[in-house]
PQR file with spaces between the fields and no chain letter, atoms N, CA, C, O and H, PARSE charges and radii, in Angstrom:
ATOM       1  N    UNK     1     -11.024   16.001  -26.492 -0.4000 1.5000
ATOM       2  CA   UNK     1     -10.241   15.471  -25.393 -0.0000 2.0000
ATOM       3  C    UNK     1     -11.097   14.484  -24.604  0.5500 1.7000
ATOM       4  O    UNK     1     -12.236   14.858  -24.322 -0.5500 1.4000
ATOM       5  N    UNK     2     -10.770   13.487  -24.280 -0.4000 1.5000
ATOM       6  CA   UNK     2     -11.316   12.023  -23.777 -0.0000 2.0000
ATOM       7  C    UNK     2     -11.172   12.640  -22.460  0.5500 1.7000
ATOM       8  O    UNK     2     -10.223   13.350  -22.128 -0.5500 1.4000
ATOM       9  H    UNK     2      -9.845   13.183  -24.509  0.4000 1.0000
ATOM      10  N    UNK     3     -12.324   12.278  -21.621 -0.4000 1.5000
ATOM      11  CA   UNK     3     -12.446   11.864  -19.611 -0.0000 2.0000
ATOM      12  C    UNK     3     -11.138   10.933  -19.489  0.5500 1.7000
ATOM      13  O    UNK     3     -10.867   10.047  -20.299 -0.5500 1.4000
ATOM      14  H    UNK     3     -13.095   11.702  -21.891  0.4000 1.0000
ATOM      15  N    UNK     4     -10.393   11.252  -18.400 -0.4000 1.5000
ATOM      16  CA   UNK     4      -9.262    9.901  -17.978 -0.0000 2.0000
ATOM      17  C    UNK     4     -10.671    8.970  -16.816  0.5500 1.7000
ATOM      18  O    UNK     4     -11.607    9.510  -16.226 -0.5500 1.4000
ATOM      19  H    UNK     4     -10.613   11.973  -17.743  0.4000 1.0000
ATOM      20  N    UNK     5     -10.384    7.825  -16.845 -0.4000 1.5000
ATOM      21  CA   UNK     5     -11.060    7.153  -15.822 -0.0000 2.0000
ATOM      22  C    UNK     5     -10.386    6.608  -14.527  0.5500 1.7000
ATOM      23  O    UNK     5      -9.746    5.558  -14.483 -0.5500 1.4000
ATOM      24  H    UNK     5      -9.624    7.387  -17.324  0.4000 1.0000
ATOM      25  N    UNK     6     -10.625    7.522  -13.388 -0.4000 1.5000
ATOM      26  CA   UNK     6      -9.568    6.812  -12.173 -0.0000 2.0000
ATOM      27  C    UNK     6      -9.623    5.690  -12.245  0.5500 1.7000
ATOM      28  O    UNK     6     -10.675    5.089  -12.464 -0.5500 1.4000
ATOM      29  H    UNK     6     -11.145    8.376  -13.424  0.4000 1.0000
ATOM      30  N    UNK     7      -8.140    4.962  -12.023 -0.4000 1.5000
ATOM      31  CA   UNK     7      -8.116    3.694  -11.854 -0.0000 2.0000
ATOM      32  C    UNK     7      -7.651    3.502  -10.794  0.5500 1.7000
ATOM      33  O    UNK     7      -7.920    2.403  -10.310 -0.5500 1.4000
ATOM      34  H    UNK     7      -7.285    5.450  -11.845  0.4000 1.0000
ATOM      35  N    UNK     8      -6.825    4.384  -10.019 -0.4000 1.5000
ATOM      36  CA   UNK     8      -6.274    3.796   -8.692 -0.0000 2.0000
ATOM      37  C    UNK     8      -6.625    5.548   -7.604  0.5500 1.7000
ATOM      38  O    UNK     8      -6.866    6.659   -8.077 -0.5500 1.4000
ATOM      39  H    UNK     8      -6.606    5.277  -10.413  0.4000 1.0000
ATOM      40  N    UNK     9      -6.556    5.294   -6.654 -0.4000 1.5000
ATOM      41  CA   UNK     9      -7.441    5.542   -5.804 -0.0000 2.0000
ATOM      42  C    UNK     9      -6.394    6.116   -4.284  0.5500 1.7000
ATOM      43  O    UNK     9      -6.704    5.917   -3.110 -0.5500 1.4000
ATOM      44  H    UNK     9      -6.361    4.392   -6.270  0.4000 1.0000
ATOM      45  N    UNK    10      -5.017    6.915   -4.836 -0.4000 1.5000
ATOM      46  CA   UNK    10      -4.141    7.162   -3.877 -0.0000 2.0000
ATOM      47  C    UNK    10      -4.605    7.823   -2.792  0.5500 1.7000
ATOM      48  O    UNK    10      -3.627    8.570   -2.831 -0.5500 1.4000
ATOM      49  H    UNK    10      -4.765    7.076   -5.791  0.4000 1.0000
ATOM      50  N    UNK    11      -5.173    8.205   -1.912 -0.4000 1.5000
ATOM      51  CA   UNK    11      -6.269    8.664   -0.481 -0.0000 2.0000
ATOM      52  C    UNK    11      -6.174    7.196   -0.069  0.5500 1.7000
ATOM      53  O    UNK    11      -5.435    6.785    0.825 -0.5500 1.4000
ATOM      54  H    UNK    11      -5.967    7.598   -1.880  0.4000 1.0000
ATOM      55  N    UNK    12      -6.796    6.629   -0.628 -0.4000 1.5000
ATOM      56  CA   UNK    12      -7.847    5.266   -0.522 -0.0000 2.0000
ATOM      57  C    UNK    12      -6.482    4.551    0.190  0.5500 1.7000
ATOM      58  O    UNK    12      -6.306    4.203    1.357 -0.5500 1.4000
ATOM      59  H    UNK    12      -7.397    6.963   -1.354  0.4000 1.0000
ATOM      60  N    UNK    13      -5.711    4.486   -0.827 -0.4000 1.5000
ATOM      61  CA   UNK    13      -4.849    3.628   -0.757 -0.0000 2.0000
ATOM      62  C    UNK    13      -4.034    4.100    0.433  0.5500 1.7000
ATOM      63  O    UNK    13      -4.003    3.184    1.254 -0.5500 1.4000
ATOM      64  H    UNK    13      -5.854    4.769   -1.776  0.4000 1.0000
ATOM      65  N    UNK    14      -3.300    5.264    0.895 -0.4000 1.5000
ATOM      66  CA   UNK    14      -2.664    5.610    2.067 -0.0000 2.0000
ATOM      67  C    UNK    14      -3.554    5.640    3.352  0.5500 1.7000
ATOM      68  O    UNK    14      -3.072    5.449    4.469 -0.5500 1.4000
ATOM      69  H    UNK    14      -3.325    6.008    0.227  0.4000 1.0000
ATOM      70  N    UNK    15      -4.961    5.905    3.120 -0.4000 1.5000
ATOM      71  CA   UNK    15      -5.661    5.636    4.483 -0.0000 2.0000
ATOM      72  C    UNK    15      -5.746    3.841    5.057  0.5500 1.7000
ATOM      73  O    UNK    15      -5.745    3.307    6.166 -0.5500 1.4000
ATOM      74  H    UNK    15      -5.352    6.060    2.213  0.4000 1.0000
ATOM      75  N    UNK    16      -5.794    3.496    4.074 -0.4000 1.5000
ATOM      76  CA   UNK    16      -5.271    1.971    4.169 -0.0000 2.0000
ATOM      77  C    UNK    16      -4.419    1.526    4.558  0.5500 1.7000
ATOM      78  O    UNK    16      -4.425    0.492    5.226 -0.5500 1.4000
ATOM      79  H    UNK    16      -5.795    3.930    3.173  0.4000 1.0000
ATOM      80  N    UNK    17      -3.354    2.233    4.226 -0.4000 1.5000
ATOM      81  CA   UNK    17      -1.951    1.756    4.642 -0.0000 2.0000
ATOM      82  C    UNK    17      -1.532    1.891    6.177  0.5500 1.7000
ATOM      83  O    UNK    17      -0.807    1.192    6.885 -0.5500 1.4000
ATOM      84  H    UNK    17      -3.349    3.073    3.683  0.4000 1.0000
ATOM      85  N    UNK    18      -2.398    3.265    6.465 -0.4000 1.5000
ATOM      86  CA   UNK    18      -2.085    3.875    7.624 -0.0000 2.0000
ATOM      87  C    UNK    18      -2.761    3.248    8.723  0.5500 1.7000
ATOM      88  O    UNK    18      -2.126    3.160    9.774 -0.5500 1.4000
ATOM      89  H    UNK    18      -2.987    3.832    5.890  0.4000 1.0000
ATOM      90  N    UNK    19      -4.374    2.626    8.662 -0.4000 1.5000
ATOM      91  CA   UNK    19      -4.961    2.291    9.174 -0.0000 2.0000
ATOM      92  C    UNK    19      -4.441    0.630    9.617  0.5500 1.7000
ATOM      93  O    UNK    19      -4.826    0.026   10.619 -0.5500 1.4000
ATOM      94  H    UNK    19      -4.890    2.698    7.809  0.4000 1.0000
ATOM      95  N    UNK    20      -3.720    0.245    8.841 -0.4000 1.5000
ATOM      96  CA   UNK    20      -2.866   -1.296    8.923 -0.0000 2.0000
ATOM      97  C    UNK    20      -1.820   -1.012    9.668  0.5500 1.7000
ATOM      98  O    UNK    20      -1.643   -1.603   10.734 -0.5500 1.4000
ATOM      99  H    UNK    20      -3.407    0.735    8.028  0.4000 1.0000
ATOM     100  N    UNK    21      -0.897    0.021    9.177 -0.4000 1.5000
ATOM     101  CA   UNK    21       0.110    0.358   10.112 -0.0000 2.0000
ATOM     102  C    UNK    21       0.102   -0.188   11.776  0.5500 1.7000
ATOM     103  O    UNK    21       0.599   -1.108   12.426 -0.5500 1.4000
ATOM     104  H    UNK    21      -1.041    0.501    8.312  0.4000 1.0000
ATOM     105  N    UNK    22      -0.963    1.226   12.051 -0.4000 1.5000
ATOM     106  CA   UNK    22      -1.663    1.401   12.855 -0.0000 2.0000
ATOM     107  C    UNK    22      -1.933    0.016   14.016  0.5500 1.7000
ATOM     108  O    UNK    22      -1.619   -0.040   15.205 -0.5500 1.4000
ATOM     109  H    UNK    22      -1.367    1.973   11.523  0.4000 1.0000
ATOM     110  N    UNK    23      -2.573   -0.937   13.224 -0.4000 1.5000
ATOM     111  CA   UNK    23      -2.816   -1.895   14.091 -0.0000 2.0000
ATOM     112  C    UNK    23      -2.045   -2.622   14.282  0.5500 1.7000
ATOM     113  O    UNK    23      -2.373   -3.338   15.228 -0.5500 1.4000
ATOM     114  H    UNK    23      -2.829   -0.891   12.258  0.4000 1.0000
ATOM     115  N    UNK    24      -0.466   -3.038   13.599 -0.4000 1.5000
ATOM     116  CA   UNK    24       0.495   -3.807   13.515 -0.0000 2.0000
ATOM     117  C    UNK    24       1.218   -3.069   14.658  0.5500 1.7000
ATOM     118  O    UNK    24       1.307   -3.685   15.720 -0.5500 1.4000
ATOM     119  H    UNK    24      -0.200   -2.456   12.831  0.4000 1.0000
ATOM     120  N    UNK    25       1.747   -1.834   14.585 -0.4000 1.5000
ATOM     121  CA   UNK    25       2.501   -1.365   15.763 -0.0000 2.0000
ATOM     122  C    UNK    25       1.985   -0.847   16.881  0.5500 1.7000
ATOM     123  O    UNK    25       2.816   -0.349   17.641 -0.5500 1.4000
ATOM     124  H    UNK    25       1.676   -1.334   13.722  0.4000 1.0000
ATOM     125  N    UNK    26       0.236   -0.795   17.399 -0.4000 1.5000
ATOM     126  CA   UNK    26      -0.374   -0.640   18.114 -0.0000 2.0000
ATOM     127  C    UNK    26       0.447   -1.376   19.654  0.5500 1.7000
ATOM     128  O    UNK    26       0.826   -0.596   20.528 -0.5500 1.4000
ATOM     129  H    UNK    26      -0.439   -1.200   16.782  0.4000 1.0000
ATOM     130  N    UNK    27       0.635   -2.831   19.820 -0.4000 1.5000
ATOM     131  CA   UNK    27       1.212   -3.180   21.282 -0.0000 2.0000
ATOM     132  C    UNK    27       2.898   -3.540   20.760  0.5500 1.7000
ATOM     133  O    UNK    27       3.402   -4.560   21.230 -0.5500 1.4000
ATOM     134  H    UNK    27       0.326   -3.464   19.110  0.4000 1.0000
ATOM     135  N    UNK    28       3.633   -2.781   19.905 -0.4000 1.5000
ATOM     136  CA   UNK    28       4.935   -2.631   19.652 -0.0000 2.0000
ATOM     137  C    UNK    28       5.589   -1.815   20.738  0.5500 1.7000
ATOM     138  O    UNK    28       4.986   -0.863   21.235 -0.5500 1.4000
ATOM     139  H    UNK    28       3.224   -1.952   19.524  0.4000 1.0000
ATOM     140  N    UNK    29       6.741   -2.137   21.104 -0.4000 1.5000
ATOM     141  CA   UNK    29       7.547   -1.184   22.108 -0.0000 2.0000
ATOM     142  C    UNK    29       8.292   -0.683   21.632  0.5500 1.7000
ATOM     143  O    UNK    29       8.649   -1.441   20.731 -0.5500 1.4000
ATOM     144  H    UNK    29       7.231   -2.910   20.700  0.4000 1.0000
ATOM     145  N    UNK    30       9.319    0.887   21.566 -0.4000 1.5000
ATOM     146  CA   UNK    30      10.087    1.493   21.036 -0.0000 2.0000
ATOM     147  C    UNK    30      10.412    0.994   20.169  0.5500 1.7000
ATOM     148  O    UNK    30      10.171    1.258   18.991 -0.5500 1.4000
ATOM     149  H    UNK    30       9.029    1.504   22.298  0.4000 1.0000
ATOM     150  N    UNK    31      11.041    0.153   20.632 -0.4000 1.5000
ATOM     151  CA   UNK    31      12.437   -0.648   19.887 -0.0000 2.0000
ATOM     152  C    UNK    31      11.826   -1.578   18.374  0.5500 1.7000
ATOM     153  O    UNK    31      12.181   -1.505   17.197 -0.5500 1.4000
ATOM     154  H    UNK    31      11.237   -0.061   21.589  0.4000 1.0000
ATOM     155  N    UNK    32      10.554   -2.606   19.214 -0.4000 1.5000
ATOM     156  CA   UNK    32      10.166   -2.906   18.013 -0.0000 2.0000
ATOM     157  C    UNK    32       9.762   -2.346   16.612  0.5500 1.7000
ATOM     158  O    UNK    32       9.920   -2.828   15.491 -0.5500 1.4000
ATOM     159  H    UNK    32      10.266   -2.665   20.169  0.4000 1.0000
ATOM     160  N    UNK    33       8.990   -0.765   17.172 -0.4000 1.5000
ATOM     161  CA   UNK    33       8.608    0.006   16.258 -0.0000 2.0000
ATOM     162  C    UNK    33       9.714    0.820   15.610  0.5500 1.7000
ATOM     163  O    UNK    33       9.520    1.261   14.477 -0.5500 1.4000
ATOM     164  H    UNK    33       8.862   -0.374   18.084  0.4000 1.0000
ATOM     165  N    UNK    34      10.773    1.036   16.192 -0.4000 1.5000
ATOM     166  CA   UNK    34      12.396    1.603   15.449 -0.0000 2.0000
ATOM     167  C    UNK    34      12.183    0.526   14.623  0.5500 1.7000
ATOM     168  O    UNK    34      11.477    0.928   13.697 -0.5500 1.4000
ATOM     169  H    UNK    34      10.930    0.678   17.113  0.4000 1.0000
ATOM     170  N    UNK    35      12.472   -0.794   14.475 -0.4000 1.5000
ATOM     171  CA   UNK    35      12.866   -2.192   13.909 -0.0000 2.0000
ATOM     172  C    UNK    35      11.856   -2.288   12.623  0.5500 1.7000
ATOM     173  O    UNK    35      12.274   -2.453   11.477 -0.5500 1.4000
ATOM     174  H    UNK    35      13.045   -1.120   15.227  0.4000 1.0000
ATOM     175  N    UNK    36      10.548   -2.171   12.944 -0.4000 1.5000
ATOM     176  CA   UNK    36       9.618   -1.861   12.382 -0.0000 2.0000
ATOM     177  C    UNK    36       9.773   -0.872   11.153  0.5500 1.7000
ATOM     178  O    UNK    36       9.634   -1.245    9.988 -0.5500 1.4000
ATOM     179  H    UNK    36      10.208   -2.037   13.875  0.4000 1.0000
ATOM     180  N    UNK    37       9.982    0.025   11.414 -0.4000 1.5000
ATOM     181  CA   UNK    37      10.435    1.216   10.332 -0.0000 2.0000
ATOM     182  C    UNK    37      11.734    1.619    9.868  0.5500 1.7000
ATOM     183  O    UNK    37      12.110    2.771    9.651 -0.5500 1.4000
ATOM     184  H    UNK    37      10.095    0.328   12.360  0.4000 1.0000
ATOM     185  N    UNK    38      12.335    0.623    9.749 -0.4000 1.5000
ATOM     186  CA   UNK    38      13.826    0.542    9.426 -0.0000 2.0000
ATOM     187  C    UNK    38      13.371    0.943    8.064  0.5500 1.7000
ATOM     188  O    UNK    38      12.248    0.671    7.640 -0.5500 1.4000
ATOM     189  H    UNK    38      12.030   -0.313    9.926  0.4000 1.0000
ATOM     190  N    UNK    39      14.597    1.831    7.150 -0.4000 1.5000
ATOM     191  CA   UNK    39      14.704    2.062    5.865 -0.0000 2.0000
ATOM     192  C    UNK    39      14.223    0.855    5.170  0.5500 1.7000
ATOM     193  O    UNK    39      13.118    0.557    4.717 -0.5500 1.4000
ATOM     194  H    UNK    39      15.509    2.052    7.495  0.4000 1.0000
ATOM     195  N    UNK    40      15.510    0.160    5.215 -0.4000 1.5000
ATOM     196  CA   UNK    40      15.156   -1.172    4.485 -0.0000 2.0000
ATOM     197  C    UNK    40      13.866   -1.860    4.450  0.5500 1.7000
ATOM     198  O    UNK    40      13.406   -2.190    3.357 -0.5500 1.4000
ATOM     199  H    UNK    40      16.407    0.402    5.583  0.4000 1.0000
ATOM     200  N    UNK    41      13.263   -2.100    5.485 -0.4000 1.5000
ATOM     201  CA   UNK    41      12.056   -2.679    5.951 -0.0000 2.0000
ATOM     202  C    UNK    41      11.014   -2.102    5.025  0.5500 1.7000
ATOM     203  O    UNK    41      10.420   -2.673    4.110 -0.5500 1.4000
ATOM     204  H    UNK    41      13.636   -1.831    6.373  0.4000 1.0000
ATOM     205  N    UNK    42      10.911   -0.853    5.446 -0.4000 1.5000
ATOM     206  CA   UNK    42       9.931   -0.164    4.743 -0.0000 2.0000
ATOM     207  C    UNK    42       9.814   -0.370    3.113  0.5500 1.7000
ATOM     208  O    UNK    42       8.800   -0.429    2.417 -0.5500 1.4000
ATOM     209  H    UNK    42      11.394   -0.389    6.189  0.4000 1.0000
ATOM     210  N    UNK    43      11.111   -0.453    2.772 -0.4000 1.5000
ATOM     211  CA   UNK    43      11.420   -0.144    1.099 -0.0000 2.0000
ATOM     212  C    UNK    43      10.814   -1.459    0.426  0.5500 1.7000
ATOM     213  O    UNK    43      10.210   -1.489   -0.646 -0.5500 1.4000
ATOM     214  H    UNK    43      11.935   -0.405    3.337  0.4000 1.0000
ATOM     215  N    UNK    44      11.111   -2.609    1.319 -0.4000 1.5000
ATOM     216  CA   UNK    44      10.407   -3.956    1.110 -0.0000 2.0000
ATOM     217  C    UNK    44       9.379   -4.011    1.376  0.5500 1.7000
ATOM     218  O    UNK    44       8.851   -4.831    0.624 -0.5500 1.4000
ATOM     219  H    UNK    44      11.601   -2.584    2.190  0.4000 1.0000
ATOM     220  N    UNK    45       8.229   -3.341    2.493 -0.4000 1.5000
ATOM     221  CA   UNK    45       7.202   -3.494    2.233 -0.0000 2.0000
ATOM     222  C    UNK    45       6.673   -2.828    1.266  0.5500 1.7000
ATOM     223  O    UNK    45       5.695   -3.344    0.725 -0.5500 1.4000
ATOM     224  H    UNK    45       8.659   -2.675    3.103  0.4000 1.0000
ATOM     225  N    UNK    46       7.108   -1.637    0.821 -0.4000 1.5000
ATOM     226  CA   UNK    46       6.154   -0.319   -0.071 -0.0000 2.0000
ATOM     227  C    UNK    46       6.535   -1.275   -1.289  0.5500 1.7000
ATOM     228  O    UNK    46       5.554   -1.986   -1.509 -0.5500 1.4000
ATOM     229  H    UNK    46       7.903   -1.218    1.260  0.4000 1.0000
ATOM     230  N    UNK    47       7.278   -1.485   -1.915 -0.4000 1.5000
ATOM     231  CA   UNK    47       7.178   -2.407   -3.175 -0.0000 2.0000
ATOM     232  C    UNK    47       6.479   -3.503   -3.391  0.5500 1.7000
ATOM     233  O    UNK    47       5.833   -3.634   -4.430 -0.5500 1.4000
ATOM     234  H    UNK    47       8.074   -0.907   -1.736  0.4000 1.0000
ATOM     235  N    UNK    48       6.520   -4.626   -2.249 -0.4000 1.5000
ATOM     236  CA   UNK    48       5.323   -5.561   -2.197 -0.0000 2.0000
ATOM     237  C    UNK    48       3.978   -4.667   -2.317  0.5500 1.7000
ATOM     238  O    UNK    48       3.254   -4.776   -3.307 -0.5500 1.4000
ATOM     239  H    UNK    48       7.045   -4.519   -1.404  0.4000 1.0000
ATOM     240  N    UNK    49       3.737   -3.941   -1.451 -0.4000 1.5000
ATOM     241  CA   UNK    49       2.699   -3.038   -1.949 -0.0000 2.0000
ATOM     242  C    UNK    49       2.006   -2.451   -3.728  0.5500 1.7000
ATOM     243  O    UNK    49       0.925   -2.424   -4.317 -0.5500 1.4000
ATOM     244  H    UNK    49       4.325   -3.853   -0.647  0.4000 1.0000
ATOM     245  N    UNK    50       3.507   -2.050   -3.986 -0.4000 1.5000
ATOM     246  CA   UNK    50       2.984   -1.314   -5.347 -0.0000 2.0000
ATOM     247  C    UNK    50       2.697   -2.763   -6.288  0.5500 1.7000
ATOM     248  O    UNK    50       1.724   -2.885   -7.032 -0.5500 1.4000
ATOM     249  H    UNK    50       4.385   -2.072   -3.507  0.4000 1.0000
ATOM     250  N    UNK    51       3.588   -3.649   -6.116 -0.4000 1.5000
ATOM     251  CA   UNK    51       3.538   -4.998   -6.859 -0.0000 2.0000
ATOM     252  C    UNK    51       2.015   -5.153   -6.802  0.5500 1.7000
ATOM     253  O    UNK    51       1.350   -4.909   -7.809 -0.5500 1.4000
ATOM     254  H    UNK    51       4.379   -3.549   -5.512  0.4000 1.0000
ATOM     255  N    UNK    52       1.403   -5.574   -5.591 -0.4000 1.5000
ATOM     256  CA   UNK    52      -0.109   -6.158   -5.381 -0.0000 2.0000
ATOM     257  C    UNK    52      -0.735   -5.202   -6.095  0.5500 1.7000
ATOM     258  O    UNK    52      -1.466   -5.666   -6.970 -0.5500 1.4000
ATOM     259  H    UNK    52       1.943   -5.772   -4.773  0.4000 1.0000
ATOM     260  N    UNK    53      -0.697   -3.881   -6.016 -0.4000 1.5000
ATOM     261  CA   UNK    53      -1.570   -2.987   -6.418 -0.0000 2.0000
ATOM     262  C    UNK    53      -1.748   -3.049   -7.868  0.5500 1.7000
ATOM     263  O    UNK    53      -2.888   -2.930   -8.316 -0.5500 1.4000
ATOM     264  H    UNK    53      -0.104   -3.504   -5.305  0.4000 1.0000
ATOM     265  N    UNK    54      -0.372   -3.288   -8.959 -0.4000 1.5000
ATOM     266  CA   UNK    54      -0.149   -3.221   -9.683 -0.0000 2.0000
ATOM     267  C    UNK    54      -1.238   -4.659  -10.707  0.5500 1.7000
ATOM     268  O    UNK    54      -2.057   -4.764  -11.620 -0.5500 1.4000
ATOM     269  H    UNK    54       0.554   -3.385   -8.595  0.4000 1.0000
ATOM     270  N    UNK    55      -0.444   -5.496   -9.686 -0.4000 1.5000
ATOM     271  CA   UNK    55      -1.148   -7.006  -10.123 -0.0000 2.0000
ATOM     272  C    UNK    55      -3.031   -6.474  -10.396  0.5500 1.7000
ATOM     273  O    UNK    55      -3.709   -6.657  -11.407 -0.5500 1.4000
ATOM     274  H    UNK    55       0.222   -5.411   -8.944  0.4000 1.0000
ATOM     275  N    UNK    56      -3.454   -5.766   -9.021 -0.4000 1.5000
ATOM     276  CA   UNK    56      -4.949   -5.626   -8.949 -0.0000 2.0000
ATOM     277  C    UNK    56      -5.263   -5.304  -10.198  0.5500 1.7000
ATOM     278  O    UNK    56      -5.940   -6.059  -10.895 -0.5500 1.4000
ATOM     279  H    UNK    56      -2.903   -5.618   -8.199  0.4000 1.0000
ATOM     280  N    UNK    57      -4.632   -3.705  -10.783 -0.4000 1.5000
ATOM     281  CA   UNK    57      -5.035   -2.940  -11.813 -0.0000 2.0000
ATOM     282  C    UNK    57      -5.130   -3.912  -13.104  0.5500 1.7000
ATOM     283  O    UNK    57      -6.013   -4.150  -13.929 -0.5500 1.4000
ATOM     284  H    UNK    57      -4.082   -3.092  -10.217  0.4000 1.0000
ATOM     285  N    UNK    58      -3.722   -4.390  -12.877 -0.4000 1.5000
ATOM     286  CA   UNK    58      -4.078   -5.290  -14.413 -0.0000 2.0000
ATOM     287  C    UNK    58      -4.964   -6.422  -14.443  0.5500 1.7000
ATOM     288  O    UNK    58      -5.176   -6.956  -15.532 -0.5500 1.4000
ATOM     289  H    UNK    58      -3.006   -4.197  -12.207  0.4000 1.0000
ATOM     290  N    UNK    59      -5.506   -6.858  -13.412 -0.4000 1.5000
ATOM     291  CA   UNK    59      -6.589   -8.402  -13.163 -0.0000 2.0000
ATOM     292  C    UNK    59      -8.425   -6.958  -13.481  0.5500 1.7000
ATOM     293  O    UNK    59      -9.473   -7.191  -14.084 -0.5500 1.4000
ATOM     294  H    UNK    59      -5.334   -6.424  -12.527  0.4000 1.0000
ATOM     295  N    UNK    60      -8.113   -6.073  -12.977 -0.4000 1.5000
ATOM     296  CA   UNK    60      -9.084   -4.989  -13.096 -0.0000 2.0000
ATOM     297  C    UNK    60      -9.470   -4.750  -15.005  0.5500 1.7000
ATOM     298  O    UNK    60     -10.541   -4.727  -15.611 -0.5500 1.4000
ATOM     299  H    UNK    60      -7.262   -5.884  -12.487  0.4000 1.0000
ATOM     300  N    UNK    61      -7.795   -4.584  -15.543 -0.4000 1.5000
ATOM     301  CA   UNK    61      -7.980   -4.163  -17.012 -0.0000 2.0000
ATOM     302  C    UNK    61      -8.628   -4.954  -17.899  0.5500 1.7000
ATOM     303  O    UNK    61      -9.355   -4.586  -18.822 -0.5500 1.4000
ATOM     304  H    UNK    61      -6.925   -4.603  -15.051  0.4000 1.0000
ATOM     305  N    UNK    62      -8.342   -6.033  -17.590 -0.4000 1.5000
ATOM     306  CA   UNK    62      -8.938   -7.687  -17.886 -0.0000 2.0000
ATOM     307  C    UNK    62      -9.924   -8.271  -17.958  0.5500 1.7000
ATOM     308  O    UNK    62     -10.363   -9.034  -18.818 -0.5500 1.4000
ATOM     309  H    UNK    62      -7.751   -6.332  -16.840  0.4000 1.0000
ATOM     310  N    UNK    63     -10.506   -7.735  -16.554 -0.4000 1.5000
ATOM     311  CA   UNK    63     -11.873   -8.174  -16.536 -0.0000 2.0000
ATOM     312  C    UNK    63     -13.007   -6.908  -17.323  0.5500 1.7000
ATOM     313  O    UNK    63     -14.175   -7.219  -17.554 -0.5500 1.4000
ATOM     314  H    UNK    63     -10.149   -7.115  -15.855  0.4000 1.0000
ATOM     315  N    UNK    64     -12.478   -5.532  -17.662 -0.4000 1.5000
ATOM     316  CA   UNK    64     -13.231   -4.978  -18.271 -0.0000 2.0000
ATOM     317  C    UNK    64     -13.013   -5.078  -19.778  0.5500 1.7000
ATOM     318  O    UNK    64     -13.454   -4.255  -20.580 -0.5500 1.4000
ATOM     319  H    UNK    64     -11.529   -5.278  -17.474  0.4000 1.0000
ATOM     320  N    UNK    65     -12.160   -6.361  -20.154 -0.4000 1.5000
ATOM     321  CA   UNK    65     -12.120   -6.327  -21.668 -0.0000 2.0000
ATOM     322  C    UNK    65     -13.463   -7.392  -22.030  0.5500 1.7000
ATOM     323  O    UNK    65     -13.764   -7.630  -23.200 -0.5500 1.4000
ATOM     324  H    UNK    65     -11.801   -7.029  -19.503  0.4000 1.0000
C-alpha cells in the first residue's frame, strides 16, 4: 500500500478563509454583513474559491512532473 501525499491542506485553507472574512466585515454594519452573507453571495464566493484552489493544485501537479 503506497503513502497518499497531502496535496491540499483543508485547516490551512479555512483558517484562511476565516482570517479574510474577518477583515472584510471587520467596519461592516448589520446590514452590510446580512448582505455580505447572503446564500447566494456566499455560494459565488466558495466556488471562485474551490476554482482557484483547484487551478493551484493542478499548476502544483505540473510543476512536479
Amino acid at each position: 500500500m503506497k503513502a497518499k501525499t497531502k496535496t491540499f491542506d483543508a485547516v490551512a485553507e479555512s483558517r484562511k478563509w476565516k482570517e479574510t472574512v474577518g477583515k472584510r466585515i471587520a467596519g461592516m454594519t448589520a446590514e452590510e454583513r446580512l448582505a455580505y452573507f447572503d446564500r447566494a453571495a456566499v455560494r459565488r464566493r466558495f466556488g471562485e474559491a474551490l476554482r482557484r484552489a483547484e487551478q493551484a493544485g493542478k499548476a502544483q501537479d505540473e510543476q512536479k512532473k
